[in-house]
C-alpha positions in Angstrom: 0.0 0.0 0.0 0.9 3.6 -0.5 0.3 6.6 1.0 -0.7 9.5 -1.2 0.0 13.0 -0.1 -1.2 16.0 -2.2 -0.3 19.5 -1.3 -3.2 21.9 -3.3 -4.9 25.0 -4.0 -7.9 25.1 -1.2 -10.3 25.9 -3.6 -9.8 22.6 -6.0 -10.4 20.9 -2.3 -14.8 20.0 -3.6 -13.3 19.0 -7.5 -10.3 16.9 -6.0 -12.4 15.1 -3.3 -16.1 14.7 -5.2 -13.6 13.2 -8.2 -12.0 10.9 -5.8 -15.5 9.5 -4.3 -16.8 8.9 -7.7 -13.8 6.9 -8.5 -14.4 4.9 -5.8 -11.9 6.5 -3.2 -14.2 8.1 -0.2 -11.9 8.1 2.3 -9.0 10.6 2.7 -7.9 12.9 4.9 -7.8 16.7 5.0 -5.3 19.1 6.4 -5.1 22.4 6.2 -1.6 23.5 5.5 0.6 26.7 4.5 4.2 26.6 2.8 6.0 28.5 -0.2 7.3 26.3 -3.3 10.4 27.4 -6.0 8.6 30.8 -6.7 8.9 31.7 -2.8 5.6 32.8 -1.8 3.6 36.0 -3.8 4.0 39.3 -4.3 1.1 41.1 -4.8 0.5 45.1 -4.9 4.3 45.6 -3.1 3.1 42.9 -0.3 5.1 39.8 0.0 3.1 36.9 0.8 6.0 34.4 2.2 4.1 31.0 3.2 0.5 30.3 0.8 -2.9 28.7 2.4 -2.6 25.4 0.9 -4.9 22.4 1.6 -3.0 18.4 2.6 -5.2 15.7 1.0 -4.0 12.6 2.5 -5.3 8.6 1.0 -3.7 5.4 1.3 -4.6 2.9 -1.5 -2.8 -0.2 -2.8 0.2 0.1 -5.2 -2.1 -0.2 -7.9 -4.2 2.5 -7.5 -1.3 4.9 -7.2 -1.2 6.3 -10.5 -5.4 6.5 -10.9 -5.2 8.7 -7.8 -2.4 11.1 -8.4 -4.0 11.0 -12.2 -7.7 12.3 -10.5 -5.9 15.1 -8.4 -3.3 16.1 -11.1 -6.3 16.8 -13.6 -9.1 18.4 -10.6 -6.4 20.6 -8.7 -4.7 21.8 -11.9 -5.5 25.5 -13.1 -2.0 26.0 -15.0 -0.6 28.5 -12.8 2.6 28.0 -10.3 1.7 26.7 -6.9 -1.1 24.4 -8.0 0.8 22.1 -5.7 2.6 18.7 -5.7 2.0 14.7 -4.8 4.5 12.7 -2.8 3.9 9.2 -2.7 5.1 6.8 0.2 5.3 3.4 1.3 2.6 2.2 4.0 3.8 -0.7 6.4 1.4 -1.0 8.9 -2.1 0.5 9.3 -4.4 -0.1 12.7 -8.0 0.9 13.2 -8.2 2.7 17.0 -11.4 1.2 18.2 -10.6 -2.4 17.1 -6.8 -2.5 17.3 -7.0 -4.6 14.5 -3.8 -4.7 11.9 -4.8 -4.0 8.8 -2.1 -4.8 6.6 
């Protein structure tokens, strides 16, 4: 299994997540987030905007539904412009549910 993280815009948040439900994805979680990528935050009017409101979209699915999921967000959360975000991808060893303790993997 892998974990898919996705840094994006906050307002692609309702196309990324209604596209991943549809696909059969529901679960995920969301986190709001703020950081600066290569074009170091935004200048706008003479104000420099250092660190960006950004939204974490967080969903672990197995290795073959990797490139399906980073596919959906790539194509909801893109609007062409720099700081539409990025996608990290990670290996999952272990995951528990809380109220069982059951091992899932």
């Amino acid at each position: 299994m892998k974990m898919v993280k996705a840094v994006i815009r906050r307002e692609k948040e309702s196309a990324v997540m209604f596209a991943l439900e549809a696909a059969g994805f529901p679960a995920a979680t969301k986190i709001p987030v703020h950081g600066r990528g290569k074009q170091k935050g935004l200048i706008a009017e003479g104000v420099v905007y250092d660190e960006l409101p950004k939204l974490m979209v967080m969903i672990v699915v197995s290795d073959g539904d990797v490139e399906k999921v980073c596919d959906i967000i790539m194509e909801k959360a893109k609007t062409g412009k720099p700081g539409d975000g990025k996608i990290f991808v990670a290996p999952v060893d272990s995951v528990y549910t809380v109220s069982t303790k059951k091992k899932e993997l």
